[in-house]
N, C-alpha and C positions, 0 to 999 in steps of 0.2 A: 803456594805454600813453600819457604825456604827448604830445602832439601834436608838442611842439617835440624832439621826438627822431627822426633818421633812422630810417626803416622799416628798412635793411639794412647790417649791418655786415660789413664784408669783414675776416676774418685772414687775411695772407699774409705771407711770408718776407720778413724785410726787405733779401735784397737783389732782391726785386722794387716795393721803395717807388716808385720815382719810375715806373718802368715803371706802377705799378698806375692810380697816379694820372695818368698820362697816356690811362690807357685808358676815365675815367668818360666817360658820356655825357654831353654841357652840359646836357642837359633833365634829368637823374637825380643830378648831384652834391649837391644841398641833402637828398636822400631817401638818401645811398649815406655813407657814414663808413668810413674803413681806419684800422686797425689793426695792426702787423707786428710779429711773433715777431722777434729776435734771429737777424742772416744768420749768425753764428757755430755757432751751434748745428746748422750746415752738420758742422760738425766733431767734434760727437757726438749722432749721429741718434738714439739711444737716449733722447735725453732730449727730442723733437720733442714726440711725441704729448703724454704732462704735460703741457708749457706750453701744449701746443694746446687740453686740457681745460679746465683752470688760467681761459684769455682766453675758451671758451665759457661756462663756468659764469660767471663774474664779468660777463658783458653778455649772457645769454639774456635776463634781464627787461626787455632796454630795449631790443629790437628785433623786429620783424616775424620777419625770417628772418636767418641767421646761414652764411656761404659761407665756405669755404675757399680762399683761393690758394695751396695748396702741393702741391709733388711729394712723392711717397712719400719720393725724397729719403736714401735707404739704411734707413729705418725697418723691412724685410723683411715690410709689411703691416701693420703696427702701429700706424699712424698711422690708415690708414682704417677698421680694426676699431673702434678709440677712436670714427671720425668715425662710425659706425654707430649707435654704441652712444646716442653723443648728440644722432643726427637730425642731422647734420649733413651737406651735400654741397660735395666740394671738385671743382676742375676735375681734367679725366682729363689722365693723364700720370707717366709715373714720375721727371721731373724739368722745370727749365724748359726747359731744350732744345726736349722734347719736344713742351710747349705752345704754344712760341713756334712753332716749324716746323710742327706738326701729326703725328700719330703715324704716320701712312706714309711721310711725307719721311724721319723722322729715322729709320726700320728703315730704309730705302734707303738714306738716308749711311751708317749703321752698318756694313751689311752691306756695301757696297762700300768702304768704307774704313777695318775698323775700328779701323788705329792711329792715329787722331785725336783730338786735344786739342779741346776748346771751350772757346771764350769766349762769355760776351756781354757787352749793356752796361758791368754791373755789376762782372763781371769786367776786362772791359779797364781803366776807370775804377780800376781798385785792384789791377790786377794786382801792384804790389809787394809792398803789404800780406800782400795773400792769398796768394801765393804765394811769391815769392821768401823774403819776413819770414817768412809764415806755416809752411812750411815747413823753415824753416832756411837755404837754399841761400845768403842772403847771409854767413851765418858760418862755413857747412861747404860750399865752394861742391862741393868731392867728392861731394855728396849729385844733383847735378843727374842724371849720368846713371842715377845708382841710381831718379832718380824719372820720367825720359822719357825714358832711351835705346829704350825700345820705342815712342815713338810717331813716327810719321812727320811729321803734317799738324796744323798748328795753325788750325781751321776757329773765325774770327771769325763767329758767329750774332748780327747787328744789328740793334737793334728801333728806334735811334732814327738817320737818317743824321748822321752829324757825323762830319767830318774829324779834327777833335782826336783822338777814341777810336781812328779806325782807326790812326791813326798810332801809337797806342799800343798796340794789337794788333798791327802791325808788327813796332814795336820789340819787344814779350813772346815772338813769332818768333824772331825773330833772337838773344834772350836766349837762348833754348831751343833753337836750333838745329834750327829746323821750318819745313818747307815752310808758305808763309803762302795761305788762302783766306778771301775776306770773301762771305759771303750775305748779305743782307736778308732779315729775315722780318717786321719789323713788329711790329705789336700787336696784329693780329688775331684770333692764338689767345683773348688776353686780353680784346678788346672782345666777341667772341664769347659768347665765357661769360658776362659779369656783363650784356650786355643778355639773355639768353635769359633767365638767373635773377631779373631786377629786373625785367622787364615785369609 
């Protein structure tokens, strides 16, 4: 392997881009390069694993080791079967919620709360697109309760503080007509994982 190539390439979802890249370590980013699948592809999980083969095959020869940052993500195991089969390990988690919080917070919120909405970053930041747009709700706005009359609590999970987004989780609240809560969880699920795998 030419030298002047990162030893480790991270694929992850891209709407974990900026979050990923906020979680290199300053000593490991000249050795660490990201990569991210299409966050759309949120929207038909069936076609996750492919592209996720697709980006290992096309950059196994130019790396040491090759990490996944993505949740199962509705793939119903399919995705980590693929990551098996190509030697590949992604972080544990069956979406980013779960990573960002850690897997026994977010069975605890679940279980005590489980008509709630999440957000995070990435979502807040685009909640129109993704939702409202994405959805339909801004042209059939009839569609809203068809899609959260069952949920109570719209829980903002923040990995980065910044007042702009909350206020924009606020407002996707109040759009929805949900009880509004903001956590912090940071990046630490995420610096966890790529320093244990890059050391």
């Amino acid at each position: 392997m030419p030298s002047d190539h990162p030893r480790t390439l991270l694929i992850a979802c891209g709407a974990l881009a900026e979050e990923v890249l906020a979680s290199l370590p300053e000593e490991e980013r000249a050795a660490i390069e990201v990569t991210c699948l299409p966050a759309k592809l949120h929207n038909r999980p069936a076609l996750i694993p492919d592209a996720m083969r697709v980006k290992i095959r096309a950059n196994r020869d130019k790396y040491d080791r090759i990490l996944a940052l993505y949740g199962d993500c509705g793939t119903g195991g399919r995705l980590d079967e693929m990551l098996r089969e190509e030697g590949v390990e992604r972080i544990a988690g069956a979406h980013c919620y779960e990573f960002y919080t850690g897997a026994a917070e977010f069975e605890a919120i679940a279980e005590a709360e489980p008509a709630t909405f999440y957000l995070t970053d990435y979502l807040a930041r685009h909640f129109d697109r993704l939702i409202i747009e994405g959805l339909g709700i801004d042209r059939h706005p009839e569609l809203l309760p068809l899609y959260f009359g069952n949920y109570e609590k719209l829980l903002y999970l923040s990995q980065i503080e910044d007042e702009v987004l909350q206020e924009k989780a606020k407002a996707a609240a109040e759009r929805l007509s949900l009880q509004y809560e903001y956590r912090f969880t940071g990046l630490s699920g995420l610096q966890d994982f790529i320093r244990q795998k890059t050391e």
